[in-house]
PyMOL CGO cylinders between C-alpha atoms (Angstrom):
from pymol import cmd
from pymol.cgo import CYLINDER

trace = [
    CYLINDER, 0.00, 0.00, 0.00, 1.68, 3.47, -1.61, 0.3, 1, 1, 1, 1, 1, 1,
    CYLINDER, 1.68, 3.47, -1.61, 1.04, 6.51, 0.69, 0.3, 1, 1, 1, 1, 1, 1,
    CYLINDER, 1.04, 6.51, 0.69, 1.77, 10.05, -0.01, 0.3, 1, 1, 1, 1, 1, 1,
    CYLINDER, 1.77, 10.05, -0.01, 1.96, 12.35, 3.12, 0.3, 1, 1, 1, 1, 1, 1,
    CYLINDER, 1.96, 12.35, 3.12, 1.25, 16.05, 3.34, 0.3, 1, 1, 1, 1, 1, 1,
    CYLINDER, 1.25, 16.05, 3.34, 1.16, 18.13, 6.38, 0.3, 1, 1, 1, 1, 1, 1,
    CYLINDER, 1.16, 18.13, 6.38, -0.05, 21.54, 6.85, 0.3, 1, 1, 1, 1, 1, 1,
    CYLINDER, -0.05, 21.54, 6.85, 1.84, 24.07, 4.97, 0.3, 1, 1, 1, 1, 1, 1,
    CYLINDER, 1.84, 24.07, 4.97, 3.32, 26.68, 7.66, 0.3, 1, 1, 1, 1, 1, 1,
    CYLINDER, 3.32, 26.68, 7.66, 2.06, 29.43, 5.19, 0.3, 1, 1, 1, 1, 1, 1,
    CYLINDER, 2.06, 29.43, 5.19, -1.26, 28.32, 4.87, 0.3, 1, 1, 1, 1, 1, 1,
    CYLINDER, -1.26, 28.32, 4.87, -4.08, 31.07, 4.99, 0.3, 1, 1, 1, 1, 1, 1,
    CYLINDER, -4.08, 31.07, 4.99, -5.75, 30.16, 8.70, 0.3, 1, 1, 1, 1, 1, 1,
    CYLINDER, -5.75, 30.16, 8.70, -9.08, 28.45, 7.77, 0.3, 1, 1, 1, 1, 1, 1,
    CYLINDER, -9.08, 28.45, 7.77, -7.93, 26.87, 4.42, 0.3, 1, 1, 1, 1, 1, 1,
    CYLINDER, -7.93, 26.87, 4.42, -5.59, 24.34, 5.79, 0.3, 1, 1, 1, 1, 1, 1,
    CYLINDER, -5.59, 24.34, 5.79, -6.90, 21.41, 4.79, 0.3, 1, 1, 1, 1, 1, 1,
    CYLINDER, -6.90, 21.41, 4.79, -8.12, 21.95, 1.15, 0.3, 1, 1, 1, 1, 1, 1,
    CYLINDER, -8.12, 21.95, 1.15, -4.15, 23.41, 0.50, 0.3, 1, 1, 1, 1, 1, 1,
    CYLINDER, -4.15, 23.41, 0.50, -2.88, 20.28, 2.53, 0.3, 1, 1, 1, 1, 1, 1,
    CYLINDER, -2.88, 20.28, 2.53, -5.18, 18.17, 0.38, 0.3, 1, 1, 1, 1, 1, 1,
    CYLINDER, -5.18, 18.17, 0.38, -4.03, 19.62, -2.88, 0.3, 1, 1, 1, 1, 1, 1,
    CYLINDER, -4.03, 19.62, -2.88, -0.10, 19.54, -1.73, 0.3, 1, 1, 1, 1, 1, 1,
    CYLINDER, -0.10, 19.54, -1.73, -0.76, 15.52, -0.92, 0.3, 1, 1, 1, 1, 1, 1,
    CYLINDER, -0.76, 15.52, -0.92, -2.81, 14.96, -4.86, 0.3, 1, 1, 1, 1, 1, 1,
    CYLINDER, -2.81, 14.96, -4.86, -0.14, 17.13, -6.52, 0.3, 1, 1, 1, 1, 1, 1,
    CYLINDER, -0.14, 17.13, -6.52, 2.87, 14.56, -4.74, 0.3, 1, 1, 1, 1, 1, 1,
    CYLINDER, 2.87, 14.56, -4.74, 0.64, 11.73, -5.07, 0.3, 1, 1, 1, 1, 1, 1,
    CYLINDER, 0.64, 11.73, -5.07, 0.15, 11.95, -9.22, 0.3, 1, 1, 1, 1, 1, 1,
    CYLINDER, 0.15, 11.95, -9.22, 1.22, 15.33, -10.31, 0.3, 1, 1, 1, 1, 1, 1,
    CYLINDER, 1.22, 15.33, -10.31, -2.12, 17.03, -10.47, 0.3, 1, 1, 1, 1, 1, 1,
    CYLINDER, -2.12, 17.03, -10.47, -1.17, 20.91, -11.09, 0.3, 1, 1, 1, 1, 1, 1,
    CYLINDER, -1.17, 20.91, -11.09, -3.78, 22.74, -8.98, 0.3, 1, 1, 1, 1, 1, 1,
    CYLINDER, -3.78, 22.74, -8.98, -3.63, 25.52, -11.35, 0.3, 1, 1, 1, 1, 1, 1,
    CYLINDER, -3.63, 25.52, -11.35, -4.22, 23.31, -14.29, 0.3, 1, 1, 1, 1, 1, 1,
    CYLINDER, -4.22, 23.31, -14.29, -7.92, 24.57, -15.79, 0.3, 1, 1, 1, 1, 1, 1,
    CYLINDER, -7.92, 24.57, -15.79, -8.73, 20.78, -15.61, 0.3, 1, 1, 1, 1, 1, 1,
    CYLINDER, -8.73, 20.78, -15.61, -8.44, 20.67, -12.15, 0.3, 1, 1, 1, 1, 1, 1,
    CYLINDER, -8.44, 20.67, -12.15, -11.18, 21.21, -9.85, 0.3, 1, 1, 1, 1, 1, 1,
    CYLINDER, -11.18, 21.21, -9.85, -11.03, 20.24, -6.43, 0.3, 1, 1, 1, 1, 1, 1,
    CYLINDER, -11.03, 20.24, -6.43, -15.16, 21.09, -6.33, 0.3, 1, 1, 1, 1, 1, 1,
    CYLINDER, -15.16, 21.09, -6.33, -15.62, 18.00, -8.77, 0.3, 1, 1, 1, 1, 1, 1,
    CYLINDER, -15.62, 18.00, -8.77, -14.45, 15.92, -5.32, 0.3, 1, 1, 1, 1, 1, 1,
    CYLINDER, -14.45, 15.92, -5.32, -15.03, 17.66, -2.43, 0.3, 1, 1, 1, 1, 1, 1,
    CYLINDER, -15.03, 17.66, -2.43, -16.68, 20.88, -1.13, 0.3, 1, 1, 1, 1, 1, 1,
    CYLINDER, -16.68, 20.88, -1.13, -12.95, 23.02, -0.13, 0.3, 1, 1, 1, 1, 1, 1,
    CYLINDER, -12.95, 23.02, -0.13, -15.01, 25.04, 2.08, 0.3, 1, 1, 1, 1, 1, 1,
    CYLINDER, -15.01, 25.04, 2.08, -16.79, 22.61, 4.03, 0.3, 1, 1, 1, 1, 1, 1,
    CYLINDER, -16.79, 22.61, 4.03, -13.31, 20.41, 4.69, 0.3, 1, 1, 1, 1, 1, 1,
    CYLINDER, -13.31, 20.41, 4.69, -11.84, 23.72, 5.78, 0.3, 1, 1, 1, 1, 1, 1,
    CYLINDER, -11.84, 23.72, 5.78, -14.35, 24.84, 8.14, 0.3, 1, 1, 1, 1, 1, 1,
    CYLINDER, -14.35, 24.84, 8.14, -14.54, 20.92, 9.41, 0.3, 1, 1, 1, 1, 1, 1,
    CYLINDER, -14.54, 20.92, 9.41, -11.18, 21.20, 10.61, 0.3, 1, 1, 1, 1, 1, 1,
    CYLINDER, -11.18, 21.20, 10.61, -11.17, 24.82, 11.79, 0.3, 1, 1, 1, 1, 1, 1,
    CYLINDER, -11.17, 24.82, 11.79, -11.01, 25.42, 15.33, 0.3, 1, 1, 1, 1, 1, 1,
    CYLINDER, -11.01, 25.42, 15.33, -10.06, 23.55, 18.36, 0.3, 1, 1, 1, 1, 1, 1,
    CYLINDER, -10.06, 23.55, 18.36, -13.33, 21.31, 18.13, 0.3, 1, 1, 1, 1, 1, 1,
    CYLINDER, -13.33, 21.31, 18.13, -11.31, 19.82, 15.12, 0.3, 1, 1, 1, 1, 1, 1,
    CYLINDER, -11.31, 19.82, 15.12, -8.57, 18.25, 17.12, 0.3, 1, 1, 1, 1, 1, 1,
    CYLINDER, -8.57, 18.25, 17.12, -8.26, 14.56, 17.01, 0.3, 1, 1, 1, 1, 1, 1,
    CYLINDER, -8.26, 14.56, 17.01, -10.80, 14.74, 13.81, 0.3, 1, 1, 1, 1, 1, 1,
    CYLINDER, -10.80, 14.74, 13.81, -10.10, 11.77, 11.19, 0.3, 1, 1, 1, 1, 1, 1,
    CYLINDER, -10.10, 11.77, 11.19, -11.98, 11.71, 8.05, 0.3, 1, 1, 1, 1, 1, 1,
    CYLINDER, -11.98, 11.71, 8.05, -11.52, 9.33, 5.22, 0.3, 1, 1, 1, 1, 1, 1,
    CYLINDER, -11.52, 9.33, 5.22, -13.14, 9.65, 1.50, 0.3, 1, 1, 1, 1, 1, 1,
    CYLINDER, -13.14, 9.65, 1.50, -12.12, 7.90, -1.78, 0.3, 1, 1, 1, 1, 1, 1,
    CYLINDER, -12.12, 7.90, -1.78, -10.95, 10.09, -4.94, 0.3, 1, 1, 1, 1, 1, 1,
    CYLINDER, -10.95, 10.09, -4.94, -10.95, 7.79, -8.11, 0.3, 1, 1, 1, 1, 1, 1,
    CYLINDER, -10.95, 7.79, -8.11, -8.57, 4.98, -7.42, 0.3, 1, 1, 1, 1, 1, 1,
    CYLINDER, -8.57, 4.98, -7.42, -7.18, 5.89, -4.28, 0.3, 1, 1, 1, 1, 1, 1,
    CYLINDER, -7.18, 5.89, -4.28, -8.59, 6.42, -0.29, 0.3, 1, 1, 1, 1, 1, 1,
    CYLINDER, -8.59, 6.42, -0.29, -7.51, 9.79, 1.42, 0.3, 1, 1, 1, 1, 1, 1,
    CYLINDER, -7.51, 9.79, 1.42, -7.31, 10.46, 4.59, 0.3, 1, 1, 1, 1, 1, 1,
    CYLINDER, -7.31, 10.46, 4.59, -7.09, 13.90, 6.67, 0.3, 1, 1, 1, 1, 1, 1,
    CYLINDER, -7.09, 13.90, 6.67, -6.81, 13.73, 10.28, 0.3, 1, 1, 1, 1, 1, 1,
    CYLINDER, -6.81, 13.73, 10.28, -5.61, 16.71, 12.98, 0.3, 1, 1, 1, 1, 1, 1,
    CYLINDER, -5.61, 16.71, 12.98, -4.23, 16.54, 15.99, 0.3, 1, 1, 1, 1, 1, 1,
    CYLINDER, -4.23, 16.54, 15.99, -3.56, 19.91, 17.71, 0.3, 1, 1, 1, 1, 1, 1,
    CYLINDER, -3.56, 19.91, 17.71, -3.22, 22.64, 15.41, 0.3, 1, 1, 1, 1, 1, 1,
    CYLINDER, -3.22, 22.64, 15.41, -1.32, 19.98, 12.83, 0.3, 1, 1, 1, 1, 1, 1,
    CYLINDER, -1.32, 19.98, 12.83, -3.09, 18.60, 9.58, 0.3, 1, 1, 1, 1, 1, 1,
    CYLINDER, -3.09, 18.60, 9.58, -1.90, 15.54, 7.72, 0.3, 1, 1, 1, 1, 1, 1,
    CYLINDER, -1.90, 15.54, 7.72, -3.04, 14.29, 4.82, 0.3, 1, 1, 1, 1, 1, 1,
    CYLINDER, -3.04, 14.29, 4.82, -2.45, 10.79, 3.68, 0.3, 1, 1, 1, 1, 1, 1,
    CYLINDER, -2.45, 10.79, 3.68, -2.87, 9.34, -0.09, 0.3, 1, 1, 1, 1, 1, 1,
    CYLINDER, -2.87, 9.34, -0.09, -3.30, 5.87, -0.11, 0.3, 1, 1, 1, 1, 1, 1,
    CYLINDER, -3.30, 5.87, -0.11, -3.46, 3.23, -3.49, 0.3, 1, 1, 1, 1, 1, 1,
    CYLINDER, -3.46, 3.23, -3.49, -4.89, 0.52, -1.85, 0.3, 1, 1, 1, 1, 1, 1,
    CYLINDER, -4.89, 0.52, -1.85, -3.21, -1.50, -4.97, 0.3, 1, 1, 1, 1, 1, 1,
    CYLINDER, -3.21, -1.50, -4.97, -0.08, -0.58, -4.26, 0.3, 1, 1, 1, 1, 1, 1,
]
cmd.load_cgo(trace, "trace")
């Protein structure tokens, strides 16, 4: 089982953690360019909702898991840190 691991980038904007996290761990994970017109994070998941889901200190210790195409990501937080893991499950 391939994983990719992304953690919070210290530069992130507060409140959009997550959705850059996630889009850090899909561009190491297969080379999606975020700013590729193709792209659309939208198509997957709501970047809003994620990132007020793990906003806060209500958020610590939150796991989440969700499948995008072939592969199972998961986004957990623990503290103020955010990691997200891409996993091919046939790997």
């Amino acid at each position: 089982m391939a994983a990719t691991t992304a953690n919070k980038p210290a530069d992130c904007l507060y409140g959009s953690c997550a959705s850059v996290a996630l889009i850090e761990a899909l561009e190491q994970y297969n080379g999606i360019d975020p700013h590729d017109s193709e792209f659309r994070l939208y198509g997957v998941i709501d970047p809003d909702a994620l990132d007020t889901l793990f906003s806060g200190q209500q958020a610590t210790g939150l796991s989440i898991e969700f499948d995008i195409d072939d592969v199972t990501v998961s986004i957990s937080q623990a503290h103020d840190d955010i990691q997200v893991r891409v996993i091919d499950p046939l790997a």
